[in-house]
C-alpha positions in Angstrom: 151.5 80.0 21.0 153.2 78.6 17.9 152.9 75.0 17.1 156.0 72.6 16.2 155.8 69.3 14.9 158.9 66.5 15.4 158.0 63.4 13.6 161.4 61.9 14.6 163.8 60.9 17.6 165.4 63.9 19.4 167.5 64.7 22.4 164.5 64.9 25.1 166.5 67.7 26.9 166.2 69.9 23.8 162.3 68.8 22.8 161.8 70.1 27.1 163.8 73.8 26.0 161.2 74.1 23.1 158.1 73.2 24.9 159.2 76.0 27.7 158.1 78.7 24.2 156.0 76.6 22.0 153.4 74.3 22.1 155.3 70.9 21.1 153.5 67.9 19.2 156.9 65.5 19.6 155.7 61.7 18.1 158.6 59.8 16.6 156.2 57.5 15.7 154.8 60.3 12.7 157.3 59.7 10.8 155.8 56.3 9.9 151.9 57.3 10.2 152.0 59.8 6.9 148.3 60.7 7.1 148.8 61.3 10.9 151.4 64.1 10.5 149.3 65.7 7.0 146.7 66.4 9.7 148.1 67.8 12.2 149.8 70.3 9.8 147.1 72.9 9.6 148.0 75.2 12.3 152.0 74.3 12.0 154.7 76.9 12.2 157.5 74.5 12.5 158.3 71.2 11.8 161.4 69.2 12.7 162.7 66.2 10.9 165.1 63.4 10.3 166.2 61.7 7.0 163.0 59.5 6.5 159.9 62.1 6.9 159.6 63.2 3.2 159.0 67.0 3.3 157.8 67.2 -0.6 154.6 69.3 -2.0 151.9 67.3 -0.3 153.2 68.0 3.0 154.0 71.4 2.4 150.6 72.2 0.8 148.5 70.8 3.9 150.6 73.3 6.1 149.6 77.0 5.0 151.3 78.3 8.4 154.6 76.6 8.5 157.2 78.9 8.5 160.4 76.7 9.0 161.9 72.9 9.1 164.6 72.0 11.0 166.7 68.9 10.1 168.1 67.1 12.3 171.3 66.0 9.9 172.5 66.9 7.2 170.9 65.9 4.2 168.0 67.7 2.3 167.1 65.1 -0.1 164.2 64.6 2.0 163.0 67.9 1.5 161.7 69.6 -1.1 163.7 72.8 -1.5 162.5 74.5 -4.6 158.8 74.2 -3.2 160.1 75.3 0.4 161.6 78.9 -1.2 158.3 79.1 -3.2 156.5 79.3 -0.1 159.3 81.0 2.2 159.6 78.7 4.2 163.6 79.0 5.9 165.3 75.5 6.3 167.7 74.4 9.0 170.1 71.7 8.5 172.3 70.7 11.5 175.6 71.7 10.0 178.4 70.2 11.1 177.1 68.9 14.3 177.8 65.3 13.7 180.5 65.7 12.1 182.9 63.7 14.8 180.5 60.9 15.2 180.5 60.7 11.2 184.2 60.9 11.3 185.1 58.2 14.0 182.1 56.0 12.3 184.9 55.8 9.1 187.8 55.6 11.1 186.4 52.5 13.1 185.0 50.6 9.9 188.1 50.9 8.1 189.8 49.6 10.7 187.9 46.3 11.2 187.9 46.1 7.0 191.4 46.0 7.2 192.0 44.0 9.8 189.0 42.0 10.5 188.0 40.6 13.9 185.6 38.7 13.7 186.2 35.2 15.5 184.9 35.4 18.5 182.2 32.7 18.4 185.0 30.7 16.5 187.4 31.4 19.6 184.6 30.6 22.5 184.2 27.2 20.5 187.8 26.2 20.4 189.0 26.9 17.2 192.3 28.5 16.6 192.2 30.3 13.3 195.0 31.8 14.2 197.1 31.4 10.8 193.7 32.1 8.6 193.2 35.8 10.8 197.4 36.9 10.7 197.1 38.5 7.4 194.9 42.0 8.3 196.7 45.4 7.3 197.6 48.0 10.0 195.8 51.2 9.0 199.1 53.3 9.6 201.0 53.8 6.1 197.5 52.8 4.1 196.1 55.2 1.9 192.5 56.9 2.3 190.8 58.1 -0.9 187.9 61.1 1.0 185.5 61.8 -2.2 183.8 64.9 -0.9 186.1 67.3 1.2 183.4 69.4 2.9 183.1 69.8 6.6 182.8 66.0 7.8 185.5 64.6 4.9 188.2 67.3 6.6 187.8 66.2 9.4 188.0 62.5 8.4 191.2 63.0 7.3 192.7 64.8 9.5 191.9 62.2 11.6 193.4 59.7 9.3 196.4 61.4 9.0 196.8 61.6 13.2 196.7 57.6 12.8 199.7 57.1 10.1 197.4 57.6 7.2 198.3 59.4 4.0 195.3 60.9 3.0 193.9 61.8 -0.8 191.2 63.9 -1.4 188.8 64.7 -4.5 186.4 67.6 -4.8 185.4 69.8 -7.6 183.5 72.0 -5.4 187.3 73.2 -3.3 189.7 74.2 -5.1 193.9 72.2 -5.5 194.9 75.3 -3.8 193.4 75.8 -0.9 194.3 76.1 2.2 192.0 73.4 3.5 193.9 70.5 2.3 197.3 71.3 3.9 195.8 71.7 6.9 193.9 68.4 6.7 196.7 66.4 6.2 195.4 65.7 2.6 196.4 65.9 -1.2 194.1 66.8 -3.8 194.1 64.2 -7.1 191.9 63.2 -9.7 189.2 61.1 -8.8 190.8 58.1 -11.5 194.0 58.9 -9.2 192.3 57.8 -6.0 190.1 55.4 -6.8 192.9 53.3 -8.3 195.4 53.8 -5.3 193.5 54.4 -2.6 193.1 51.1 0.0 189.9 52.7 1.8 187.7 55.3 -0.2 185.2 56.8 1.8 182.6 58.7 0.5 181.0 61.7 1.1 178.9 64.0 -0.7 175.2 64.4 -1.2 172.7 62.6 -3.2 171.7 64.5 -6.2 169.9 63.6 -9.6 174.1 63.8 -11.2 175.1 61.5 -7.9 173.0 59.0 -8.3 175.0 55.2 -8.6 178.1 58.2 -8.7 179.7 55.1 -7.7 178.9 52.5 -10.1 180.2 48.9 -11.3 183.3 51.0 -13.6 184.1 52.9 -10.3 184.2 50.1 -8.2 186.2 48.1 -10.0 188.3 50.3 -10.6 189.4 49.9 -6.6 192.5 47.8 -6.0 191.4 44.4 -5.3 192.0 44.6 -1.7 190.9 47.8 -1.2 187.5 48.5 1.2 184.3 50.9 0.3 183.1 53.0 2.9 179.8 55.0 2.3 178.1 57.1 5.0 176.9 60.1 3.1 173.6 59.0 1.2 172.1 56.1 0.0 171.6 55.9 -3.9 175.1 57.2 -4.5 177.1 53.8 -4.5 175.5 50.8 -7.2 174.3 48.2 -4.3 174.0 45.4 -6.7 177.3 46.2 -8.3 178.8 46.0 -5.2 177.8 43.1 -4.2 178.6 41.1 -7.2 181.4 42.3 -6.9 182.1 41.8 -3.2 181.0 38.1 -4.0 183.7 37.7 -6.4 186.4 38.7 -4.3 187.1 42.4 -5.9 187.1 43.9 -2.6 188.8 43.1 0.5 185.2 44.9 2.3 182.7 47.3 2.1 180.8 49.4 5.1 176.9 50.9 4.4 175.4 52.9 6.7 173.0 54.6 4.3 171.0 52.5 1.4 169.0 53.5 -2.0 166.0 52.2 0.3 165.5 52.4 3.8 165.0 50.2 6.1 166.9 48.5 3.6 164.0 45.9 2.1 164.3 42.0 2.3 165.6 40.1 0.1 168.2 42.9 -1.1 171.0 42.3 -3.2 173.4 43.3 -0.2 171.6 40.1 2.2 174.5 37.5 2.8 176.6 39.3 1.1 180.7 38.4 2.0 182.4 40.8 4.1 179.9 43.7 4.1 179.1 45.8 7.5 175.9 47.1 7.5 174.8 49.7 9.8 171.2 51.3 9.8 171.9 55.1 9.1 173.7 55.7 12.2 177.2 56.8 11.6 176.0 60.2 12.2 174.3 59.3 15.8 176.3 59.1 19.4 174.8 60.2 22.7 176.9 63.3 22.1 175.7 63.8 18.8 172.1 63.7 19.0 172.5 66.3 21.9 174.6 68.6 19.4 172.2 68.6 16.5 169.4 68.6 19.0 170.4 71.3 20.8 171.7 73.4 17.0 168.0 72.5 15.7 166.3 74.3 18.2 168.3 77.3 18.7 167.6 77.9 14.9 164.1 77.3 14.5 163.3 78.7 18.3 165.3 81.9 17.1 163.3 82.1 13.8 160.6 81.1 15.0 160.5 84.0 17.9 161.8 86.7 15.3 158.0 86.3 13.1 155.2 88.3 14.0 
């Protein structure tokens, strides 16, 4: 019987379908004990993985038999890809499979940037800051600047454009013409074009050696000066310290971060205390439903690859 490896949280109903074909080593606790997981690789044929287990040449060197990862996301830069070909070894993101929860994680932060909320201790004590808290923006008629109009950024906007929104969009990759932005709701521009008029920008594409600090101190202040940052693609791809200089000096009306250059973001980061900054810790991606989703697509790939291998 084949042996598969998950060194991360997963949807226990869909760790239960694999152990019915395979025998299962499931410890989200690997992902933190490195030399743990290296030995237990020997006799691997699959291994299944979040954002943080770092799939590079070590790993993949110390496991002659595996045959195929399965992430559970989607992001690869976690995972060696060049060495993975080299050795044949198929990889399975979970395409599009969180792709709501994504989505309505953008939806909801702009929505408190805008118009923030955050009284309620204030409230319970008596205080009535009711002039200071009258000035937030209704998201309806607001602009929303998607960078990165794959899978997840469609849907954003058409979701976006559902709530009042008009909706810009900037990606090299799809072309002015296509179809897919007329039937997102959304108008391609220039990247200068909506950085400088957007009032949220939300960011999504992938982390690359060319996207690293993509967004950096120019870019940011570039923004309108009430405008609000929200990044839940990669961490690395937005200048942390940049932003939260300016963030300090009252550039931007807010910023959301659900994914950081380092994580578990470390102590004493540049982003601690920082003024009107939502930090979440790489979950915008992860709802009951979601999990299940990506789960449940993970193992259908790798169970089917898997069972397809003499």
């Amino acid at each position: 019987m084949k042996q598969i490896v998950i060194t991360e949280f997963m949807d226990t109903g869909a760790v239960d379908t694999l152990k019915q074909r395979f025998e299962v080593i499931y410890d989200p606790s690997l992902v933190d004990r490195r030399d743990a997981l290296l030995t237990l690789l020997g006799t691997t044929a699959g291994l299944i993985v979040r954002n943080r287990t770092q799939v590079d040449s070590v790993l993949i060197d110390v496991a002659p038999r595996l045959q195929v990862v399965g992430r559970l996301g989607v992001g690869l830069d976690n995972i060696d890809l060049p060495a993975c070909r080299t050795r044949g070894i198929e990889v399975f993101p979970a395409t599009g499979a969180n792709a709501n929860s994504v989505a309505e994680y953008v939806i909801t932060m702009a929505l408190i940037l805008l118009r923030p909320y955050r009284s309620s201790q204030e409230v319970a004590a008596g205080v009535w800051s009711k002039e200071a808290l009258s000035n937030g923006r209704e998201l309806s008629g607001k602009v929303l600047g998607i960078v990165g109009f794959g899978s997840i950024g469609q849907l954003t906007a058409r979701k976006a454009s559902a709530l009042g929104m008009r909706v810009l969009g900037f990606d090299p990759a799809v072309d002015s013409n296509s179809a897919a932005w007329e039937k997102a709701g959304a108008r391609s521009v220039t990247l200068d074009e909506l950085i400088t008029t957007s009032d949220a920008v939300s960011l999504h594409f992938p982390l690359t050696p060319e996207t690293k600090n993509f967004f950096d101190r120019s870019r940011i202040a570039s923004m309108k000066r009430d405008a609000v940052l929200i990044n839940s693609a990669r961490g690395g791809i937005v200048d942390e310290t940049a932003l939260a200089d300016l963030l300090r000096s009252g550039h931007l009306a807010g910023a959301a971060l659900d994914v950081f250059a380092k994580e578990p973001l470390p102590a004493g980061s540049a982003l601690a205390d920082c003024p009107n900054l939502l930090l979440s810790p790489h979950i915008a991606g992860l709802t009951r439903e979601s999990n299940q989703r990506v789960s449940s697509l993970v193992v259908e790939k790798v169970s089917t690859y898997l069972a397809g291998l003499k």
